[in-house]
N, CA, C and O of each residue as an XYZ file, in Angstrom:
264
protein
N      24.947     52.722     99.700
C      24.244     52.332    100.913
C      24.590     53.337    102.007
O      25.754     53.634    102.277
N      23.396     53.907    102.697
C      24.045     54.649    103.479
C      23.105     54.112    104.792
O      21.893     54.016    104.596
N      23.595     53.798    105.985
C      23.058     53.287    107.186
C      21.758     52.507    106.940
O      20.622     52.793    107.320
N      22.220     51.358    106.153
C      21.851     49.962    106.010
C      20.680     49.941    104.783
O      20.073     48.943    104.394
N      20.533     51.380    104.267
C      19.419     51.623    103.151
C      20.080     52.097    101.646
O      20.951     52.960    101.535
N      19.507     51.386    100.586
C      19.946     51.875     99.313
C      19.658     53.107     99.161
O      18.455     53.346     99.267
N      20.604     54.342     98.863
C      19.882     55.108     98.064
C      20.159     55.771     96.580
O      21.334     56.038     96.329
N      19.349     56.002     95.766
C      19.702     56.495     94.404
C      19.873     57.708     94.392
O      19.600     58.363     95.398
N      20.312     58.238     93.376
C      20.474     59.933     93.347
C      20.816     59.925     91.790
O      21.857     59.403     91.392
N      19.419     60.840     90.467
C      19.462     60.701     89.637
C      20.216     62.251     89.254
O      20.023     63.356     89.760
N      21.160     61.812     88.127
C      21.762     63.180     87.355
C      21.192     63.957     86.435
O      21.656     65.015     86.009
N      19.880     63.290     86.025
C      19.049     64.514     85.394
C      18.365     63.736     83.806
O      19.075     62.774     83.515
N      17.574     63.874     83.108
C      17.180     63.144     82.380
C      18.914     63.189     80.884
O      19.840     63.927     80.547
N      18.391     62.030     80.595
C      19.181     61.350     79.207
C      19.425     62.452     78.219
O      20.565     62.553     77.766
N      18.256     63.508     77.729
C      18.459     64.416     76.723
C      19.278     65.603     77.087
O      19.865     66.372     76.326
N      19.230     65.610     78.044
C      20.147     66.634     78.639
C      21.233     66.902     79.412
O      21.679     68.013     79.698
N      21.731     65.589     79.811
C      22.999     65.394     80.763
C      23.412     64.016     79.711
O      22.857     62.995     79.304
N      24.677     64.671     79.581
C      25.278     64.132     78.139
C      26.386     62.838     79.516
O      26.407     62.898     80.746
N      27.012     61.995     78.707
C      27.681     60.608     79.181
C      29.116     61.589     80.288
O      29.522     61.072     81.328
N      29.654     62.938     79.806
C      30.858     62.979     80.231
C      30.645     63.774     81.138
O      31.578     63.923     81.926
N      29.495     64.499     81.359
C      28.569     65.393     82.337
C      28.040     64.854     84.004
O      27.958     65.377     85.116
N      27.728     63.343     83.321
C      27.260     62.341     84.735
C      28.443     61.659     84.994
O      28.559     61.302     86.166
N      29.608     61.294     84.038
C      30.006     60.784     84.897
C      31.463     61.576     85.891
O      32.335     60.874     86.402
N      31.452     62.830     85.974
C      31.715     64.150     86.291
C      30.894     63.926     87.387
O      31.261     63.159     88.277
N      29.838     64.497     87.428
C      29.243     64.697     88.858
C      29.158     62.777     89.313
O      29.722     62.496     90.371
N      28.709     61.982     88.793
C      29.218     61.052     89.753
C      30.295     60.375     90.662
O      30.280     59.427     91.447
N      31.341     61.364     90.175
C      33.004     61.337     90.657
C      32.919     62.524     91.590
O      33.628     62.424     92.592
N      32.146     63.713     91.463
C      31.961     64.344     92.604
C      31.185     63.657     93.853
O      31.391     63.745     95.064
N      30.163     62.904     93.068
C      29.326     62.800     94.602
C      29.646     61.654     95.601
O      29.330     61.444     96.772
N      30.677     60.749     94.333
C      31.561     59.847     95.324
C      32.582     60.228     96.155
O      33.015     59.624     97.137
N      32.987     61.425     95.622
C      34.149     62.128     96.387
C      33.568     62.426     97.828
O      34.084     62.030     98.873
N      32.184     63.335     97.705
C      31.663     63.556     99.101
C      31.122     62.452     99.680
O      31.290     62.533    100.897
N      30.577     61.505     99.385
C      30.841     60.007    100.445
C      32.060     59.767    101.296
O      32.234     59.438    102.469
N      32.923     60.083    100.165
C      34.280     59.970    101.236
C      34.519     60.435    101.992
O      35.201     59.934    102.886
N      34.093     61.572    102.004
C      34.279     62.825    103.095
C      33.533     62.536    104.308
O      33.717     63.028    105.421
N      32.476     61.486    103.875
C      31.171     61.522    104.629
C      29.921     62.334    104.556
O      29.203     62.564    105.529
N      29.726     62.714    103.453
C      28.740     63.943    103.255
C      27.720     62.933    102.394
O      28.160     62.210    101.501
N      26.799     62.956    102.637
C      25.756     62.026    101.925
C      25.109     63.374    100.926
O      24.653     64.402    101.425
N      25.190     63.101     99.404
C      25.195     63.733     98.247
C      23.724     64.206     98.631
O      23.394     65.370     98.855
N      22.942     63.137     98.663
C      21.523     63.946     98.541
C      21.135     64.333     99.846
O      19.917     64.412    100.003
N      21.735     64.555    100.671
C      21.370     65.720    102.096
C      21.799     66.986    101.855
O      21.138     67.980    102.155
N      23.047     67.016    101.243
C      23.866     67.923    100.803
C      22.312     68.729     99.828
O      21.258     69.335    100.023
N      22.877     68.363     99.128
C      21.468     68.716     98.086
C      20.102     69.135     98.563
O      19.674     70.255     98.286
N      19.667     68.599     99.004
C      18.716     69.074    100.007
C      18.599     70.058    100.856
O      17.644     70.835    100.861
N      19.817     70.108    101.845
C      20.040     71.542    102.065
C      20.910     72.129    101.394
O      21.793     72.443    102.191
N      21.362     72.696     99.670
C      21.431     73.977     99.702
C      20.115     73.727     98.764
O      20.187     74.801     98.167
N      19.114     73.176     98.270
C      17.778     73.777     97.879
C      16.891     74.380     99.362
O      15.812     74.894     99.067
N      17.151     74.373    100.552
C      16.675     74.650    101.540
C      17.066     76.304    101.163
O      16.412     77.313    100.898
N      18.635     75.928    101.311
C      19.046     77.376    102.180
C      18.578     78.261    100.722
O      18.211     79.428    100.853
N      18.629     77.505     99.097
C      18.078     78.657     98.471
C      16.846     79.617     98.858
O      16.681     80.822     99.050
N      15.833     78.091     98.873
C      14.029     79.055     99.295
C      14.574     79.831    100.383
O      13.996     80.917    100.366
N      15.872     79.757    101.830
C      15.044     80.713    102.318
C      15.939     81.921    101.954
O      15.501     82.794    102.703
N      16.608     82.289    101.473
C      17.507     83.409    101.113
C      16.302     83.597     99.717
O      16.609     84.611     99.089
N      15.605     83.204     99.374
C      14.482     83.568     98.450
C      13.424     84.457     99.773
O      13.550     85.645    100.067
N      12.847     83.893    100.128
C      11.985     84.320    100.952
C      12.581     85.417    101.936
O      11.727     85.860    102.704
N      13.666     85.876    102.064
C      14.314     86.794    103.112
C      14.005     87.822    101.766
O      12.982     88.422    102.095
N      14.350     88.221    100.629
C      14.385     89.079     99.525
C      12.847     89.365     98.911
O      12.518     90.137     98.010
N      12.052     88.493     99.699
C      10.964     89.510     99.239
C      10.245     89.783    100.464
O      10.231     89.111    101.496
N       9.632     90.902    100.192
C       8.656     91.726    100.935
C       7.477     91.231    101.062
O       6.995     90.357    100.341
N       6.505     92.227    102.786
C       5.768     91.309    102.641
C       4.569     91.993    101.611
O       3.566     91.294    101.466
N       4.599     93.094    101.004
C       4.008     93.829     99.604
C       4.502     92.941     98.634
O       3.661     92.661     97.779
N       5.817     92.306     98.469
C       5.554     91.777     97.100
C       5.139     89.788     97.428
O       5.007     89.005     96.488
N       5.054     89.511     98.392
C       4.199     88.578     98.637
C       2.870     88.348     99.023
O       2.389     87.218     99.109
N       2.017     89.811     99.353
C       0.703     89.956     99.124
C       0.211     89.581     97.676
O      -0.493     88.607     97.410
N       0.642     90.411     96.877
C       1.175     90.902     95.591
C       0.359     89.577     94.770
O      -0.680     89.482     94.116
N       1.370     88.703     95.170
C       1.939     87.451     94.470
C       0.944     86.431     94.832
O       1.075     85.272     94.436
C-alpha cells in the first residue's frame, strides 16, 4: 500500500523468472520500501533516464534515417 492505494508490481512471466529469481527481487523491492523508495517509481525512472540517454546518442541523420 502506498498512500492509501494498492499497488502490484509483476516480476516477469512464470516461464522465465524461475521461484528463487522472484523471490530475490522481491526481497529487494521490499528492501527499497524501507528506505522509502516506491519500487515501481524507481523503475519508472531509470526506464526514463534509459530513453533519454538513448535519444542523446543518436543523431538527428540517424533519426531522419529511422
Amino acid at each position: 500500500m502506498r498512500q492509501g492505494r494498492a499497488r502490484y508490481m509483476g516480476l516477469g512471466p512464470l516461464h522465465t523468472v524461475g521461484p528463487a529469481y522472484a523471490r530475490t527481487r522481491a526481497l529487494e523491492c521490499r528492501r527499497q520500501l524501507l528506505d522509502r523508495v516506491d519500487p515501481l517509481d524507481a523503475r519508472k525512472g531509470e526506464r526514463a533516464a534509459a530513453k533519454v540517454e538513448m535519444a542523446k546518442g543518436m543523431t538527428f541523420a540517424e533519426s531522419a534515417t529511422a
